[in-house]
C-alpha positions as CSV (number, residue, x, y, z in Angstrom):
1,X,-29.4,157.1,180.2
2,X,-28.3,160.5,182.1
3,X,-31.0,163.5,181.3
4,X,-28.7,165.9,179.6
5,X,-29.9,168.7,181.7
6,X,-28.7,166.9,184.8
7,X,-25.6,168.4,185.9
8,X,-22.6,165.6,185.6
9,X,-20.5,164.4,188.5
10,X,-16.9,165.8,188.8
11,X,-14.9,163.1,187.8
12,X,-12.6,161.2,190.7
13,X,-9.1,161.0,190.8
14,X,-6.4,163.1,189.8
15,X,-7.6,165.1,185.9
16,X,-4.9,163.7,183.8
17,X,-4.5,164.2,180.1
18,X,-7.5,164.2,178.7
19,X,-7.1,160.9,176.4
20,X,-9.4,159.2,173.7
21,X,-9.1,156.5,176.3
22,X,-9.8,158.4,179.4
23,X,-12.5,160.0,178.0
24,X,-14.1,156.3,176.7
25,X,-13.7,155.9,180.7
26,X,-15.4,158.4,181.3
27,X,-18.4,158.1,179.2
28,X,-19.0,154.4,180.0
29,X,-18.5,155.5,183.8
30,X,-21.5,157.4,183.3
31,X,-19.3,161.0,184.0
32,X,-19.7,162.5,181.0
33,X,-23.1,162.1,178.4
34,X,-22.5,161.6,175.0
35,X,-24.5,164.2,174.1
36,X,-22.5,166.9,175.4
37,X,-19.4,165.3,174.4
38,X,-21.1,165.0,171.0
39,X,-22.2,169.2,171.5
40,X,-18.5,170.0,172.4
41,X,-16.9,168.2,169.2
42,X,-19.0,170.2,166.7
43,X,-18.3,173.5,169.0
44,X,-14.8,172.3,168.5
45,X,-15.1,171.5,164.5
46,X,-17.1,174.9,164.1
47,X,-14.7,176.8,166.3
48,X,-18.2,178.9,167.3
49,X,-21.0,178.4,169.0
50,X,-23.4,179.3,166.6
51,X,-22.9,177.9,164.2
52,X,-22.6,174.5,166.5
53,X,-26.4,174.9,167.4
54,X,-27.5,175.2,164.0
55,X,-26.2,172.1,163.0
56,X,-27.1,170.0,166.2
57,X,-30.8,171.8,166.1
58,X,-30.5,173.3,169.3
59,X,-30.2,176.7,170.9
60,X,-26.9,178.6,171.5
61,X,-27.2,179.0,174.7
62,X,-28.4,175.0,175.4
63,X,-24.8,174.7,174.2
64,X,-23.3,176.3,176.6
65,X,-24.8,175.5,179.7
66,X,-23.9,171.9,178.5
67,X,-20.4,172.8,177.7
68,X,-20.2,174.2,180.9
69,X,-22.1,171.3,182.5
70,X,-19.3,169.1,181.1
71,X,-16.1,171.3,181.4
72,X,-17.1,171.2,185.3
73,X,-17.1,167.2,185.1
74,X,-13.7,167.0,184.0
75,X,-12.2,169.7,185.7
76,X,-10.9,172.0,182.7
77,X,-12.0,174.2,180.0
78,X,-13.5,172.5,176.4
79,X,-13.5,175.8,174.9
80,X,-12.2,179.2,174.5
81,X,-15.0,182.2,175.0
82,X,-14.7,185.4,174.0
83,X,-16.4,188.5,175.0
């Protein structure tokens, strides 16, 4: 199991589209942790990052540096920041 404070490897290859299938790839691969895929769905479902840590029980800014952690894996942004 991958500490999820580790940081993740970049995936290889080209970054395709990012596909349910790819990303099952990925996760069994051992590039991405479920966790932070887990973290960036409810980011994505709250559409803010508070909110998203008060659900999953953890701080705001653990959520980020994980959302960072795994937006540098796959080579792209998860989410959209402002200010």
């Amino acid at each position: 199991m991958t500490d999820p404070d580790t940081p993740l490897p970049r995936v290889p290859g080209p970054s395709g589209p990012l596909t349910r299938d790819r990303l099952y790839h990925l996760l069994a691969t051992g590039h991405i942790a479920l966790p932070a895929l887990v973290q960036a769905l409810v980011v994505a479902e709250q559409h803010n990052f508070h909110r998203a840590a008060e659900i999953l029980g953890i701080s705001q800014s653990m959520i980020s540096s994980r959302l960072m952690m795994l937006e540098e894996a796959l080579d792209r942004a998860c989410a959209v920041r402002s200010g």
